[in-house]
Every structure is written in C-alpha cells, then in structure tokens.
C-alpha positions in Angstrom: 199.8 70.5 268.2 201.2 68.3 265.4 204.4 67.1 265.5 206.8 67.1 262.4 207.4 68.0 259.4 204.3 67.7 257.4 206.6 67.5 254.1 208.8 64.6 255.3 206.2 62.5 257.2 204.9 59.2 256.7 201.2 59.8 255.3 199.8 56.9 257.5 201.5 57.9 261.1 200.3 61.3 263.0 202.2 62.5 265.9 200.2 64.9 267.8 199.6 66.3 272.3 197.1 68.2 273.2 196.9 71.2 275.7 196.3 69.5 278.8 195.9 65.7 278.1 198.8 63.3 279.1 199.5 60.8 276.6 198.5 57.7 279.0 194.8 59.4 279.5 194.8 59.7 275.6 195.8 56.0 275.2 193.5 54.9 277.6 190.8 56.6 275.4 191.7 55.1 272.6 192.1 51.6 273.6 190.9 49.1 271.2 189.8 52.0 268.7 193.0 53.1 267.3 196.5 52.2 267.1 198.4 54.4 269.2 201.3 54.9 271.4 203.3 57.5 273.4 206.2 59.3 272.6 207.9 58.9 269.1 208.7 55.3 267.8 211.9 55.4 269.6 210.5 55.9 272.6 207.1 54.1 273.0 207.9 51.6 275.4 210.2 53.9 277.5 209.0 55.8 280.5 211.2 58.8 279.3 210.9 61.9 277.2 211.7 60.9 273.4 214.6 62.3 272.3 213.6 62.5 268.7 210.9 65.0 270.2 213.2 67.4 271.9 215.7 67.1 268.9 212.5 68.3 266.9 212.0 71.3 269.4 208.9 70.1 271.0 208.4 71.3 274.9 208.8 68.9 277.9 204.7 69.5 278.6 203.8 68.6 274.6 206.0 65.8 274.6 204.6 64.0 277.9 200.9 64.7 275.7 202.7 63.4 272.5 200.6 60.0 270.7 202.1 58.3 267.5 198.5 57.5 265.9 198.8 55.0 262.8 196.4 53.4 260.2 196.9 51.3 257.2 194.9 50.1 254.5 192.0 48.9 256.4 191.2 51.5 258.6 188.1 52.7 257.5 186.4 56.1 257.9 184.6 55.0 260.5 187.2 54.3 262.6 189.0 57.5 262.3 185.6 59.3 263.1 185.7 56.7 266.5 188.9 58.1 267.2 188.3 61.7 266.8 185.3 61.6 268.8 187.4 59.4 271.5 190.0 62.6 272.2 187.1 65.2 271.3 185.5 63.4 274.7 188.8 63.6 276.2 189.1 67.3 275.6 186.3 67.8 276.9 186.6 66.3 280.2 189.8 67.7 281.0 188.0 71.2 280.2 185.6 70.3 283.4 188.2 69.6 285.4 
C-alpha cells in the first residue's frame, strides 16, 4: 500500500507497508541498501504509531508495516533494483511462514 497523496508528495521519499511485514523486519532487510525508516518523518525514532499516518487514514496494522524509503541524486538504478529485490525476498518469506 502506498501512503499519500501521490499529487502532493516529495518525488524522492516513498511511504509504503506491506500485507504482513512489520516495518523492523523490512528495515532489517534493507540495511545498508537503502535509506529507510519506520513510521512517517515525525515519527521515526519513536516506538509509537505516527500520527501523521492515522491523520492520513492509514490502519493501525499498515502503519506498524509503514517504511519512509528515500533516494537522492546518487542513487543509482542499481540500487533501487537491490532494494526491490530486498522486500521481494521479504515477501516471500513471510508467505512461507
């Protein structure tokens, strides 16, 4: 699920959760591949739901899945490729499970 607005978002920031995938297991999969935290950018370093989330309508079990993913001039197509294959992985595995 994407999060936002797509009209009045920053081009180079994604907020997105996934069915089934908490945000700490997708940031652990991403470690040292993308730049990404949990929540909104409120909220990243807070153990709590982002409000900015619930003000936005998005569900208590989305937000707990909810990543801010963010790249900038240098992140190269490679690296976004990484990344998608990083939470295609993740998917994946929590399919099995």
């Amino acid at each position: 699920t994407v999060h936002g607005d797509p009209r009045h978002t920053l081009p180079h920031v994604l907020n997105v959760s996934f069915p089934g995938i908490f945000s700490e297991d997708a940031i652990e999969s991403l470690e040292g591949i993308a730049a990404v935290s949990n929540g909104s950018a409120g909220t990243s370093a807070c153990a709590i739901r982002s409000h900015v989330l619930a003000a936005m309508g998005v569900t208590d079990e989305e937000s707990d899945g909810a990543i801010r993913l963010s790249w900038c001039h240098a992140t190269r197509l490679d690296h976004l490729e990484e990344m998608v294959a990083a939470l295609a992985r993740l998917r994946d595995q929590n399919r099995k499970e």
